[in-house]
C-alpha positions, 0 to 999 in steps of 0.5 A: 528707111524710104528712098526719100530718106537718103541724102542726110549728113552723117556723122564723120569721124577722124582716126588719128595716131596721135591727135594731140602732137604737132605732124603737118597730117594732124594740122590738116586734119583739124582744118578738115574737121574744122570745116565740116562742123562750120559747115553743119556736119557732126564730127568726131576726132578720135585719137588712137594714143593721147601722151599730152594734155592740150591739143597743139593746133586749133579745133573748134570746140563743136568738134568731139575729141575722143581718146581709145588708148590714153597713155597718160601717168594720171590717166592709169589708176591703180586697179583694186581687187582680183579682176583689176589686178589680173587685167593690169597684168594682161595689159602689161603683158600685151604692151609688151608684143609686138603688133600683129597686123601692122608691117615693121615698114610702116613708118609708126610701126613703134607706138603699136604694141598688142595692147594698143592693136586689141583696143583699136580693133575693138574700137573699130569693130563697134561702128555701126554708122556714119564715115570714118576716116582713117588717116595713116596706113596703119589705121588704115589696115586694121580698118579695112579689116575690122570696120564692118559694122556697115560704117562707109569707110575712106583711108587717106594717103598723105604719102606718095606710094613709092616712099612706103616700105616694100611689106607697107606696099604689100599690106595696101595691095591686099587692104586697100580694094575695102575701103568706099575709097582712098583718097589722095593728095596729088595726081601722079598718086592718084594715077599709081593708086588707080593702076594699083587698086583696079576697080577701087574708087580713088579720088584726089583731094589735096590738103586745104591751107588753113587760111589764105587771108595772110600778111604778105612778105615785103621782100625786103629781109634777108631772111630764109625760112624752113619748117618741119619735124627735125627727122631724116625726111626733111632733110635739114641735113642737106640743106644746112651745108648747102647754106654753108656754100653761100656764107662768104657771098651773103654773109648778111643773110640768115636761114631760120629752120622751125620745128623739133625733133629727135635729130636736133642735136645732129644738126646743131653739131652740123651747124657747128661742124661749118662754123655757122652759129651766126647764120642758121639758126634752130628756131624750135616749135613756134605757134606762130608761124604764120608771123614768121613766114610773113617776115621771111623773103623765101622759103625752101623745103629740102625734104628727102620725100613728101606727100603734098607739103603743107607748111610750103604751100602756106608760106606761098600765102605769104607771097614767098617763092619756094626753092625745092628739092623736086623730091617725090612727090608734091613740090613739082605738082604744087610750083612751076619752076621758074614762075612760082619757085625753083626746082631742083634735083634731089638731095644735091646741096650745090644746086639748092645753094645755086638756087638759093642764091639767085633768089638772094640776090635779086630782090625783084626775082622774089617779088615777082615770084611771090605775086605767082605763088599767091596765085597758085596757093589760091587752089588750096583754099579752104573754100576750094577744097573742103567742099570736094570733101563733104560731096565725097562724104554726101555721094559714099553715104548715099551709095551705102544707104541705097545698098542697105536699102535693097538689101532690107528690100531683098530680105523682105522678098525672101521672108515674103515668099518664104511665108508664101510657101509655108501657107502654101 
């Protein structure tokens, strides 16, 4: 290699948990790789565990897909003679520990068993080139541990670090300075992570919208929209008894909430328990929300905790204004209260109603609102965002391949002066 070799575009690869579900990390991710490879890059996806067939968001075909651990029924055929039955039975039992290296705490912790933890470190252990991306902390963990092959390694964070458990919080103090850098979401993580991690290049990258050319909302509906996976984060437990508050006032109006999820017999019972079966309404998983939230006069997230949410900044796109929970963190570094949203504090149901029902009651609010949001979701372009991604990539690759360059020039010195003494 010769310094005028420097500068090329590696090979970039994804580590994803699960790349075939539906998580907003994995949504990004795909507009990311999506926009690497339009770009001419080569990308890879790796999926650590694969449960379904077909991949849930759009992924251009340039994009490879692999698979490390692929838990398909069709995809474990019966081992035949006395090695394959002994390596059944190995793997059997491994699935059956728990993780050695990943906390209790972290929020995956559940789909990793020994078995899963041995072939992803045996996948990580073989790169030899190129920039990985690790995406959660768990993968982050056990790749800046056994990534060290010499591939430029850069764990994302798509949580703020006060959400974590206190043994996640641990693991990333003792992990984290490994990595070529960490990337985050918003400002206030890059400060904490900074302060966290001296000496470690963290950089703020926020996750792109997939697309800004969006049908705009008209304002007119008396419709309310929100999305996200039906867990404890969200917060759709709060936010359907403070829609109850607003019945009586605004009878006409309806709250329409997409996603799936394990709570989603919780809520139904919720919905029941105040009497608003003809009001909110558990849409289920659409493939089509961008149509949803164009026909939506408003979006509200009442998450517990974000990272930076996605699915809300997409409904600005849309001309929508927001009301949020000023929840940590994401919401108040996205919206300006009372310009493009309205903040209010966490987990309180009586102020998400108040804010909601201003909103609802004044149709010229929405649309002068919905004009800012547009202006603020611009930020989030893909155009604006995925070229601080490729920069990253391009400035870490040739910061390694200098090193390997004056590494191979410093042993050439050594064997140089080594030969110098023998003959001498």
């Amino acid at each position: 290699m010769t310094i005028h070799q420097i500068g090329g575009r590696p090979k970039v690869r994804y580590l994803l948990l699960h790349a075939y579900g539906r998580g907003g990390t994995i949504r990004t991710v795909m507009n990311q790789a999506n926009s690497l490879v339009q770009a001419g890059w080569q990308v890879e996806l790796v999926s650590a565990l694969r449960r379904r067939d077909d991949l849930q968001f759009p992924l251009d075909p340039r994009v490879q897909v692999t698979t490390v651990v692929d838990l398909r029924e069709e995809a474990h055929t019966p081992p035949s003679g006395v090695v394959g039955r002994w390596q059944d039975w190995r793997r059997g039992r491994l699935t059956e520990q728990p993780a050695r290296h990943i906390p209790c705490g972290e929020f995956g912790y559940r789909y990793f068993n020994r078995y899963v933890e041995q072939r992803l470190i045996a996948y990580l252990s073989s790169l030899r080139d190129g920039v990985l991306v690790t995406t959660r902390p768990a993968l982050n963990f056990l790749a800046a541990e056994h990534a060290t092959g010499g591939v430029v390694r850069v764990a994302q964070e798509h949580m703020n670090h006060g959400t974590h458990k206190h043994d996640v919080r641990q693991r990333i103090r003792e992990t984290y300075s490994r990595f070529d850098a960490v990337a985050v979401l918003t400002e206030r993580d890059r400060e904490e992570y900074e302060q966290l991690l001296p000496g470690t290049r963290v950089v703020r990258i926020p996750n792109a919208v997939h697309s800004l050319d969006q049908v705009p909302s008209d304002h007119r509906s008396k419709i309310a929209v929100a999305a996200g996976r039906l867990f404890p984060q969200k917060g759709f437990d709060l936010l359907i008894p403070a829609w109850a508050k607003l019945v009586e006032t605004h009878p006409d109006w309806q709250l329409r909430i997409y996603g799936s999820g394990e709570k989603k017999a919780e809520l139904r019972e919720l919905i029941e328990e105040h009497h608003l079966y003809n009001h909110v309404f558990l849409m289920g998983h659409t493939d089509r929300l961008d149509d949803e939230l164009a026909k939506a006069s408003f979006y509200v997230l009442s998450s517990r905790f974000e990272g930076l949410p996605m699915v809300m900044i997409e409904a600005m796109s849309h001309s929508l204004p927001v009301v949020s929970f000023d929840c940590p963190t994401g919401p108040s570094d996205v919206l300006t209260h009372g310009v493009d949203g309205l903040l209010v504090a966490p987990e309180d149901p009586d102020a998400l109603a108040d804010a909601m029902a201003k909103l609802m009651g004044d149709r010229a609010l929405r649309a002068d609102m919905g004009v800012a949001a547009v202006l603020t979701a611009a930020s989030y372009g893909p155009d604006a965002v995925h070229p601080r991604w490729e920069a990253l990539f391009r400035e870490l690759h040739e910061v390694r391949e200098l090193h390997d360059l004056h590494e191979l020039s410093d042993q050439r010195h050594r064997v140089a002066g080594a030969s110098k003494g023998q003959r001498a």
